[in-house]
RODO-2510 file (C-alpha; in nm, 4 decimals, decimal comma):
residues 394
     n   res          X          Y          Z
     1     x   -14,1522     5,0934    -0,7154
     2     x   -14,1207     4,9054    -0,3448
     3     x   -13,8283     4,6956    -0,2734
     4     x   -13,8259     4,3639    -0,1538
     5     x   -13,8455     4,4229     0,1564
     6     x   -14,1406     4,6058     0,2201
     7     x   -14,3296     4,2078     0,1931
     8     x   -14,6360     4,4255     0,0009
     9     x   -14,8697     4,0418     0,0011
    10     x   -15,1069     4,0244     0,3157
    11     x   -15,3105     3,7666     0,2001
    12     x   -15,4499     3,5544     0,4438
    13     x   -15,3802     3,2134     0,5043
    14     x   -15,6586     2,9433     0,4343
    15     x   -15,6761     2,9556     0,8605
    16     x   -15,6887     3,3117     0,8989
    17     x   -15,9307     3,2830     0,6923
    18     x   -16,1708     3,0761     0,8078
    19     x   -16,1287     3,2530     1,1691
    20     x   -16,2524     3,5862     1,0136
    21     x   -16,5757     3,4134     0,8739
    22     x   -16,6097     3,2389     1,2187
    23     x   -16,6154     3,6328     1,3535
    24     x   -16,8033     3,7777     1,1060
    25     x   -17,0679     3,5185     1,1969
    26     x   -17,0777     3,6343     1,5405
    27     x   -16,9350     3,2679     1,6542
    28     x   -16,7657     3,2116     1,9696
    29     x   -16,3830     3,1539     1,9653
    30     x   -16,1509     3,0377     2,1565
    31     x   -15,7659     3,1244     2,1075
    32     x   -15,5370     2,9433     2,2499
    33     x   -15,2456     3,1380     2,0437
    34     x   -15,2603     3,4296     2,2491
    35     x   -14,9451     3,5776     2,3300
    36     x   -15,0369     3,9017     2,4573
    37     x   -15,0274     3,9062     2,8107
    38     x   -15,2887     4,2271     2,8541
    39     x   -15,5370     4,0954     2,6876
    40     x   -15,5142     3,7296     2,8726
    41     x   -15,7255     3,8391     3,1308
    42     x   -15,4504     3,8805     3,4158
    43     x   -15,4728     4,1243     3,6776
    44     x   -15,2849     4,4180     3,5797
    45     x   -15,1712     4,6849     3,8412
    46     x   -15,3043     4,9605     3,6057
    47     x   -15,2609     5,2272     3,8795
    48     x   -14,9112     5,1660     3,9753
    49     x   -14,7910     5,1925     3,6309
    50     x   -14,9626     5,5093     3,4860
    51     x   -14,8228     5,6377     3,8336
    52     x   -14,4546     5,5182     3,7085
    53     x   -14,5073     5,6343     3,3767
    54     x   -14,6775     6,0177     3,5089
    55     x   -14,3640     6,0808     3,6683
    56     x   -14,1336     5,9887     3,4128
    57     x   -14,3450     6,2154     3,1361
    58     x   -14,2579     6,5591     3,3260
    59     x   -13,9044     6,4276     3,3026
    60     x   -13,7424     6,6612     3,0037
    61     x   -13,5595     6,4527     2,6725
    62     x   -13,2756     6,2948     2,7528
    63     x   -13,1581     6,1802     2,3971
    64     x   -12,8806     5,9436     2,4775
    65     x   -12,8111     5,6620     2,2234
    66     x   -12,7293     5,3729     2,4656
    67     x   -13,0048     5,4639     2,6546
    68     x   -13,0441     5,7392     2,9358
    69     x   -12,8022     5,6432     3,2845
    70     x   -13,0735     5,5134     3,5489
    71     x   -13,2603     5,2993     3,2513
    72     x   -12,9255     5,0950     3,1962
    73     x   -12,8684     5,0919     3,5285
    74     x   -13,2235     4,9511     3,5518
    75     x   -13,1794     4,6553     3,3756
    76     x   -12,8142     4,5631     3,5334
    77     x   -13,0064     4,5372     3,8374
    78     x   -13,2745     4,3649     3,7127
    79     x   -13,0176     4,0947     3,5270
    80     x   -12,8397     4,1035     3,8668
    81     x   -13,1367     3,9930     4,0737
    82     x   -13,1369     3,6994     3,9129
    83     x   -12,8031     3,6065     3,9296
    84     x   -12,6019     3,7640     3,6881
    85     x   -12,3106     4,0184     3,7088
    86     x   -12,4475     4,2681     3,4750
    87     x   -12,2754     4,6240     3,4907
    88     x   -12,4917     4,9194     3,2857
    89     x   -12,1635     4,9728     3,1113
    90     x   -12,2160     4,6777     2,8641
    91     x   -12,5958     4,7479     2,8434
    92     x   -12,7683     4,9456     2,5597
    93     x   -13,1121     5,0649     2,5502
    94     x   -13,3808     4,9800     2,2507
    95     x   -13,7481     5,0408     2,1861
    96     x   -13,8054     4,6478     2,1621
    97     x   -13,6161     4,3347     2,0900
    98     x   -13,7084     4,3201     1,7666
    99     x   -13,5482     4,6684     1,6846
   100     x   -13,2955     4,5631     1,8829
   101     x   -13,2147     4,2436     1,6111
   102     x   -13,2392     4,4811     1,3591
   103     x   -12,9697     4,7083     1,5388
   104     x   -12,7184     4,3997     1,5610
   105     x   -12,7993     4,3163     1,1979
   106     x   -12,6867     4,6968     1,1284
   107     x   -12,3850     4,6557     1,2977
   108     x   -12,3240     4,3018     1,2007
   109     x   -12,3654     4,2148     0,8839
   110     x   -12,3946     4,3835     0,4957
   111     x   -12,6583     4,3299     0,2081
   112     x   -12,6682     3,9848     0,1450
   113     x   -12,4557     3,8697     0,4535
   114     x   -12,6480     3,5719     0,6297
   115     x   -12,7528     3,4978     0,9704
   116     x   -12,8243     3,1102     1,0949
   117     x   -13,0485     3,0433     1,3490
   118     x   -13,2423     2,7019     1,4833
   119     x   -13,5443     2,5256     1,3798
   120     x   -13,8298     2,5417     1,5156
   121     x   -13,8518     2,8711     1,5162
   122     x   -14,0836     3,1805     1,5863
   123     x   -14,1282     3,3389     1,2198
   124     x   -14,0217     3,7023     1,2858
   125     x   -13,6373     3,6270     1,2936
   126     x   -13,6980     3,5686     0,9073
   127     x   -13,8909     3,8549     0,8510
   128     x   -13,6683     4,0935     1,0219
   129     x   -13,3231     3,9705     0,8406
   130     x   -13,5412     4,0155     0,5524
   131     x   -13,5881     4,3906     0,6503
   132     x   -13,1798     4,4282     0,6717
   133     x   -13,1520     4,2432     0,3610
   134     x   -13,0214     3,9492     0,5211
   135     x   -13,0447     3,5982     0,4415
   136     x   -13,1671     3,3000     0,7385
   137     x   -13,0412     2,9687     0,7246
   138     x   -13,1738     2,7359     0,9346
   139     x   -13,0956     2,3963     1,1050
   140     x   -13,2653     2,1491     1,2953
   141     x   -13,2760     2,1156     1,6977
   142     x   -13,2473     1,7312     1,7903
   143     x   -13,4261     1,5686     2,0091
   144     x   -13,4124     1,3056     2,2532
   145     x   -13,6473     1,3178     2,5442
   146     x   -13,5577     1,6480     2,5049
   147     x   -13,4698     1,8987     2,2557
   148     x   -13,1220     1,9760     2,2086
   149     x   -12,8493     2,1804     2,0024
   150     x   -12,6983     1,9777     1,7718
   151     x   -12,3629     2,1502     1,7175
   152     x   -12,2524     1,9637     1,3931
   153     x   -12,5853     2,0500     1,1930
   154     x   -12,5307     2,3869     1,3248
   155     x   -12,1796     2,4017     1,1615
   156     x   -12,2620     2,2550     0,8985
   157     x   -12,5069     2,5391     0,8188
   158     x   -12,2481     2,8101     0,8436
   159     x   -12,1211     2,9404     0,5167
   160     x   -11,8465     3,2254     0,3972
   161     x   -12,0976     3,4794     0,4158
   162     x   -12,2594     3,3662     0,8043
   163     x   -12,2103     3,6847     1,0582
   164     x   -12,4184     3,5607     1,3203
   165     x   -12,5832     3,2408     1,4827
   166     x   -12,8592     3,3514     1,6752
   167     x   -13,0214     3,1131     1,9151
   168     x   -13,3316     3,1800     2,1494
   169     x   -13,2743     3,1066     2,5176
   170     x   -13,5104     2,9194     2,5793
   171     x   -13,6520     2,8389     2,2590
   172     x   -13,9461     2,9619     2,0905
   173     x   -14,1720     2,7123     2,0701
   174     x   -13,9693     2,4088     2,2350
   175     x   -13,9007     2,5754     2,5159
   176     x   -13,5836     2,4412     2,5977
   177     x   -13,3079     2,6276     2,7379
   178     x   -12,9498     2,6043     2,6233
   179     x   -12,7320     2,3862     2,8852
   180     x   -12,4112     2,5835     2,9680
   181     x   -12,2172     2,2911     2,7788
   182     x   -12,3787     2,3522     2,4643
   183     x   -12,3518     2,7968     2,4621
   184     x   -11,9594     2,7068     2,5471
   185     x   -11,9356     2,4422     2,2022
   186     x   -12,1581     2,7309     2,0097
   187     x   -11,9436     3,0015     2,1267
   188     x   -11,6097     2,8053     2,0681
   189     x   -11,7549     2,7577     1,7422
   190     x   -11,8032     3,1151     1,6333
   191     x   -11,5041     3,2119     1,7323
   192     x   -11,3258     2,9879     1,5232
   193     x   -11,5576     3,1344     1,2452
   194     x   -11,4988     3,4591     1,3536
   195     x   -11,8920     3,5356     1,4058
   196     x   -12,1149     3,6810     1,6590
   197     x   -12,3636     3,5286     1,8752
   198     x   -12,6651     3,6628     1,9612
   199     x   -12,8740     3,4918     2,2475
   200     x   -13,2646     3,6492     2,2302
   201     x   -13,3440     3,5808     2,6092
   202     x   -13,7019     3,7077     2,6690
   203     x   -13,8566     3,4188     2,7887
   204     x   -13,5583     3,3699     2,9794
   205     x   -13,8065     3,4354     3,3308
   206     x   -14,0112     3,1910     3,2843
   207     x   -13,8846     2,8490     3,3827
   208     x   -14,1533     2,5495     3,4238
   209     x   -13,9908     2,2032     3,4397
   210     x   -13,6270     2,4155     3,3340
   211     x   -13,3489     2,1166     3,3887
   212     x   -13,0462     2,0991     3,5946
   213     x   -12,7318     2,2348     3,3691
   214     x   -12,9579     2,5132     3,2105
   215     x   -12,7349     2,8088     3,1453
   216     x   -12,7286     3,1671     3,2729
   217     x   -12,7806     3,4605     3,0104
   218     x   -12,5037     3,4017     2,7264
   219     x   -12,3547     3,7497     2,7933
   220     x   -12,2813     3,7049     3,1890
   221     x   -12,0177     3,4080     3,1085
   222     x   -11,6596     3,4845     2,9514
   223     x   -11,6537     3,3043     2,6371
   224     x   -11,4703     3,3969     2,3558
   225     x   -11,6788     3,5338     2,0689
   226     x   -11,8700     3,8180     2,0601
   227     x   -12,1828     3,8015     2,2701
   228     x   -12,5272     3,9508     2,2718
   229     x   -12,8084     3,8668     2,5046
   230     x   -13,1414     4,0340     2,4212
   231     x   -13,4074     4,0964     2,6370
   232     x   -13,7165     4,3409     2,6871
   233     x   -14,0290     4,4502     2,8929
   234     x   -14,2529     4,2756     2,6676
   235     x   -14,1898     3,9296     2,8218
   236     x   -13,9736     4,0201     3,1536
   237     x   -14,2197     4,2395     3,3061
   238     x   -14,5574     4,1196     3,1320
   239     x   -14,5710     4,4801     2,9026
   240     x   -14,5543     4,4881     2,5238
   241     x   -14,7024     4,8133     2,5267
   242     x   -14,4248     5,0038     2,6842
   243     x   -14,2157     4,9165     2,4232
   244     x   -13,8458     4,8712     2,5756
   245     x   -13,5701     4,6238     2,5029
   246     x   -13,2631     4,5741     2,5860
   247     x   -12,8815     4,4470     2,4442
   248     x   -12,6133     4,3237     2,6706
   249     x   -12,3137     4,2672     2,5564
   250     x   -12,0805     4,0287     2,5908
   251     x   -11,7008     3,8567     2,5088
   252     x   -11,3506     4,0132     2,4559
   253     x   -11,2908     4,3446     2,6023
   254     x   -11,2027     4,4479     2,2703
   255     x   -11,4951     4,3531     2,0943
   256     x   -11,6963     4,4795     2,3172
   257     x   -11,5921     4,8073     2,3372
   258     x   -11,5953     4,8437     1,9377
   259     x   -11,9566     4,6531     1,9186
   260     x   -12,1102     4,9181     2,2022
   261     x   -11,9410     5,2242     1,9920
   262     x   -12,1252     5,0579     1,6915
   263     x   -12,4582     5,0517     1,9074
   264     x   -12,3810     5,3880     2,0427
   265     x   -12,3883     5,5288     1,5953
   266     x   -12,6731     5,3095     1,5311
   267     x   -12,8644     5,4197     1,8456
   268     x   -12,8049     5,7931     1,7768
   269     x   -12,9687     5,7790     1,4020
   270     x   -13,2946     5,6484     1,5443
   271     x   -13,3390     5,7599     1,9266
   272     x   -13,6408     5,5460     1,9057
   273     x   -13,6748     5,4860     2,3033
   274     x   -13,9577     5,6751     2,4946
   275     x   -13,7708     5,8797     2,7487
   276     x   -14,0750     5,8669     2,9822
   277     x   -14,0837     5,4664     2,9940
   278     x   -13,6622     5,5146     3,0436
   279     x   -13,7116     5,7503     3,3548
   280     x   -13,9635     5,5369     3,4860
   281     x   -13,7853     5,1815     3,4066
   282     x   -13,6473     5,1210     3,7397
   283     x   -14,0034     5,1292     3,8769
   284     x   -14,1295     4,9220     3,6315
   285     x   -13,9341     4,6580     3,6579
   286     x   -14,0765     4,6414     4,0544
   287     x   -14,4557     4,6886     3,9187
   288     x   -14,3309     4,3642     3,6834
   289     x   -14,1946     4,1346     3,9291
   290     x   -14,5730     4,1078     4,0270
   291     x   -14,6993     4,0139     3,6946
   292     x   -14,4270     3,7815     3,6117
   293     x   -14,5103     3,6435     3,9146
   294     x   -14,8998     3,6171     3,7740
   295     x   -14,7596     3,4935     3,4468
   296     x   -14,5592     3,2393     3,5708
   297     x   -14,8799     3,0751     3,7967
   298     x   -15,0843     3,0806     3,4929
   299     x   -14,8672     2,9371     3,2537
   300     x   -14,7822     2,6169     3,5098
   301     x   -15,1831     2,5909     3,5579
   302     x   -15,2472     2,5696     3,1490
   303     x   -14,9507     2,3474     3,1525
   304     x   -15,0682     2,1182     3,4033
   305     x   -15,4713     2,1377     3,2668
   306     x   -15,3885     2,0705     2,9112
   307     x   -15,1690     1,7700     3,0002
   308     x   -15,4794     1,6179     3,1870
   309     x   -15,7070     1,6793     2,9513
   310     x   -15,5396     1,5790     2,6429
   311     x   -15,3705     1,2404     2,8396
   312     x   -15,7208     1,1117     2,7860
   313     x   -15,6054     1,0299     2,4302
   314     x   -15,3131     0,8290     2,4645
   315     x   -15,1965     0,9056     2,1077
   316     x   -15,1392     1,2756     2,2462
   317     x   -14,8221     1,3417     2,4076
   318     x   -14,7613     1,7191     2,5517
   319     x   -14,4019     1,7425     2,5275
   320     x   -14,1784     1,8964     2,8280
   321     x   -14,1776     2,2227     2,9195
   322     x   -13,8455     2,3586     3,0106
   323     x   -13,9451     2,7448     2,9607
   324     x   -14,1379     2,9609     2,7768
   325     x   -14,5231     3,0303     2,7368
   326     x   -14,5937     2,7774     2,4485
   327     x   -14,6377     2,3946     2,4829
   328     x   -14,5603     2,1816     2,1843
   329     x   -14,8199     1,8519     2,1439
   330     x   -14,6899     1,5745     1,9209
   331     x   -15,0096     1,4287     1,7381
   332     x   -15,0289     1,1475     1,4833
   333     x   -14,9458     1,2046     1,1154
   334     x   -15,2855     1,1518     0,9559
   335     x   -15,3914     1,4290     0,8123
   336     x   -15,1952     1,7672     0,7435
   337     x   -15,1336     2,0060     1,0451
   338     x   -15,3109     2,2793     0,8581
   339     x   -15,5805     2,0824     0,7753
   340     x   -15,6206     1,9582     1,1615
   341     x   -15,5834     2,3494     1,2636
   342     x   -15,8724     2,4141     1,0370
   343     x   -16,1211     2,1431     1,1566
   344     x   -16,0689     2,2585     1,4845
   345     x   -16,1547     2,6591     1,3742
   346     x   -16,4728     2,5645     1,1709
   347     x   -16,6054     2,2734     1,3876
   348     x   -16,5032     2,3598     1,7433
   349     x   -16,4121     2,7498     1,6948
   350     x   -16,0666     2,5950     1,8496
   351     x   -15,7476     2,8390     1,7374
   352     x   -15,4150     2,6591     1,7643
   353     x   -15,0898     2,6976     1,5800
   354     x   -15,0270     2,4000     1,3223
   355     x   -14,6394     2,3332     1,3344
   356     x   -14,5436     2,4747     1,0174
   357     x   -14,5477     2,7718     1,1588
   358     x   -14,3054     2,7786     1,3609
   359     x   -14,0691     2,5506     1,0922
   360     x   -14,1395     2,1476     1,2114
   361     x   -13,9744     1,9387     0,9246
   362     x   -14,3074     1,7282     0,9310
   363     x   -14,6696     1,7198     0,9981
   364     x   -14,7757     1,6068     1,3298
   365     x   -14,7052     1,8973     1,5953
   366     x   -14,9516     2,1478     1,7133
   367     x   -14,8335     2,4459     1,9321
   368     x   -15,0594     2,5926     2,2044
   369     x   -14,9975     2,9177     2,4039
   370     x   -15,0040     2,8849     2,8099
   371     x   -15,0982     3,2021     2,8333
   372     x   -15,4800     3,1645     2,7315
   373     x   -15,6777     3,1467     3,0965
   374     x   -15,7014     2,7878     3,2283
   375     x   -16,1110     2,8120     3,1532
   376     x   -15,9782     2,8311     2,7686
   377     x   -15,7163     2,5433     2,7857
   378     x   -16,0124     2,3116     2,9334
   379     x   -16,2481     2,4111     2,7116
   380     x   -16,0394     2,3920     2,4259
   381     x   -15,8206     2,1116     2,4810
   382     x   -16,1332     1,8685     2,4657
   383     x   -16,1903     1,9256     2,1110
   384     x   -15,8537     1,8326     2,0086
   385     x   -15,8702     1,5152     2,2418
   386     x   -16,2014     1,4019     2,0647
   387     x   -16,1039     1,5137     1,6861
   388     x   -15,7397     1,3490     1,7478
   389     x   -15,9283     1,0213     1,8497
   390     x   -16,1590     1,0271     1,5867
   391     x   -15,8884     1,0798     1,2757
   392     x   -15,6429     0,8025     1,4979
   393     x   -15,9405     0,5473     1,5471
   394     x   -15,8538     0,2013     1,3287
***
C-alpha cells in the first residue's frame, strides 16, 4: 500500500536505544549532539521577535511563489552585508532548506535521475533524494591537514543519469569551506557534464579557524554552470522555528532565467511560506545578527574547552575547525565507533555522534556539536578522555 518512500521502519538504533532507558531511569544526560540552537540555553531576544512576527500577522496573504517583494529583498541585503552582490531578482523564497532541496530536485531531475554529493555527510541529503525518488552517490573528501575536494573522485562518481553535485559550504561535519579554486574546477566540471550545482550554505556564518582562499557563496561568482546557493533562518539567524529558507541562483543568464520560471511553477503548487515570518523577515534578520553573534562566541568557547580537555590524552586529536557548529575528533581504531558511542551513553550518560553517521569510511571518528553550553563540553569531554585512555592503554 505505501511506496518507498514514505521510509515506514522507525526502529531505533542500538544507541537510541540505550539513551531512552537512560531517560526512562530518570538518569542524567548530557548531549553533546544538540543542534538546536533554542534549546542550547542561549539568550534569546524573545520580545523583539514576537514583536517582528505581531506585525507581520495583521499583514493580509500575499501568495507569491518566489516569495513576497520585501522578503527577497530581505535576504539580498542580508547576502550583501556580507559581501556579496545579491539582487532579490535571482532570489526565491522557501519554508526551509530542506524543502528548498526538494524544490531543486523537482526542477532538476526525474524518477530515478541521481544526485552526487561528498562524504562525510549529514544524513538528510539521502533521505530527501529518497523523497523525490532520487538516487545519492557519494565520494570521499581528502584530507591532508585539512579536508579537501578531491575533484577526480568527484568525477569519477558522475554517471549518465547525474543532474546535480551538491556540496555543503562549509561542510557538514568537517567543517571545511570550499576554496574559490576548487567551486571554479567543480563548476568547470558540471558544465562540461551539463549539470547543476547546488551549494547548501547555512553554516556559511559561522567561520572559526575559516582559512585564507575560502570562497564567497557559489552563486555571487560568474561561473559557468548552473548555480544554486541555499540558505535559511534556521542557521543564519539562530531560528529553526520560523521556518524560512532561501535559493539564490546563480550562472548563465539563460539558465537562470528558465531555472527561476521553474521555481516560480514549483513554488506556486505548494505556497508553503508563512506570510507573517515573510513580512517580518527584514526585521528578523536584525533580531538575528545578535544571536549569530551569541552563536558564534559559544561555538569558539566549546571549541577551545574541548580541545583542552581532550589534549590530556594525546591519542585524541580535535581536528580543525574551519566552520560550522560540529567538531570532528579522530580517536584510535580499537573498538567500533558505535560501540565507543554506547559506553559513553550507559557508563557516563555521554551522547556523541559515532562517525558512521555522518558516512566516515572507517571506525575511529566521533563528532561533537559546539553548540552544547561550555559547562556540557567540560563535563562531557572528560569521559571520553578517560574511556579513550583506558581502551588505548598497552
Amino acid at each position: 500500500m505505501f511506496s518507498s518512500r514514505a521510509r515506514l521502519d522507525s526502529t531505533p538504533n542500538r544507541i537510541a536505544e540505550v539513551i531512552s532507558h537512560r531517560r526512562a531511569s530518570g538518569a542524567g544526560l548530557i548531549d553533546l549532539t544538540a543542534s538546536n540552537p533554542t534549546t542550547c540555553g542561549l539568550d534569546y531576544p524573545h520580545a523583539q521577535i514576537g514583536e517582528a512576527l505581531a506585525i507581520g500577522a495583521l499583514s493580509p496573504y500575499q501568495p507569491e511563489p518566489l516569495g513576497i517583494a520585501s522578503a527577497r529583498e530581505a535576504v539580498a541585503a542580508h547576502l550583501r552585508s556580507r559581501g556579496e552582490s545579491a539582487t532579490a531578482t535571482d532570489v526565491a523564497i522557501t519554508a526551509s532548506t530542506s524543502e528548498a532541496y526538494g524544490y531543486l530536485f523537482k526542477l532538476l531531475a526525474d524518477p530515478g535521475d541521481q544526485v552526487v554529493t561528498a562524504r562525510p555527510a549529514y544524513p538528510l541529503l539521502e533521505h530527501l533524494a529518497q523523497s523525490e525518488s532520487l538516487a545519492i552517490a557519494q565520494f570521499p573528501l581528502a584530507r591532508d591537514g585539512r579536508w579537501h575536494l578531491d575533484v577526480d573522485a568527484l568525477a569519477g562518481s558522475i554517471g549518465p543519469r547525474t543532474r546535480a553535485v551538491a556540496l555543503v559550504h562549509p561542510n557538514n561535519p568537517t567543517g571545511s569551506y570550499l576554496t574559490l579554486a576548487e567551486l571554479r574546477e567543480v563548476a568547470g566540471l558540471c558544465a562540461a557534464r551539463g549539470i547543476a550545482l547546488i551549494s547548501d550554505e547555512v553554516f556559511h556564518d559561522y567561520p572559526i579557524e575559516a582559512r585564507a582562499g575560502a570562497a564567497r557563496s557559489a552563486a555571487d561568482y560568474d561561473l559557468p554552470c548552473l548555480t544554486f546557493s541555499l540558505g535559511g533562518l534556521s542557521k543564519s539567524a539562530g531560528m529553526p522555528h520560523l521556518k524560512l529558507g532561501w535559493i539564490r541562483v546563480g550562472g548563465p543568464q539563460e539558465l537562470r532565467v528558465n531555472a527561476l520560471r521553474g521555481l516560480e511553477a514549483i513554488g506556486d503548487d505548494f505556497l508553503a511560506v508563512a506570510t507573517p515570518v515573510q513580512v517580518a523577515l527584514p526585521r528578523l534578520f536584525e533580531i538575528g545578527a545578535t544571536v549569530r553573534d551569541r552563536i558564534r562566541a559559544r561555538t569558539r568557547l566549546s571549541l577551545i574547552a574541548l580541545r583542552q580537555i581532550l589534549s590530556a590524552e594525546k591519542s585524541i586529536e580535535v581536528l580543525p575547525v574551519e566552520g560550522g557548529w560540529s567538531a570532528v575528533v579522530r580517536v584510535p581504531r580499537i573498538v567500533a565507533d558505535e560501540d565507543l558511542a554506547l559506553a559513553l551513553v550507559e557508563y557516563f550518560g555521554v551522547i556523541i555522534h559515532p562517525g558512521y553517521f555522518f558516512d566516515f569510511e572507517s571506525d575511529g571518528w566521533l563528532v561533537v556539536s559546539l553548540l552544547s553550553p561550555q559547562e556540557d563540553i567540560e563535563e562531557g569531554a572528560r569521559p571520553i578522555a578517560e574511556l579513550v585512555a583506558v581502551l588505548a592503554a598497552p
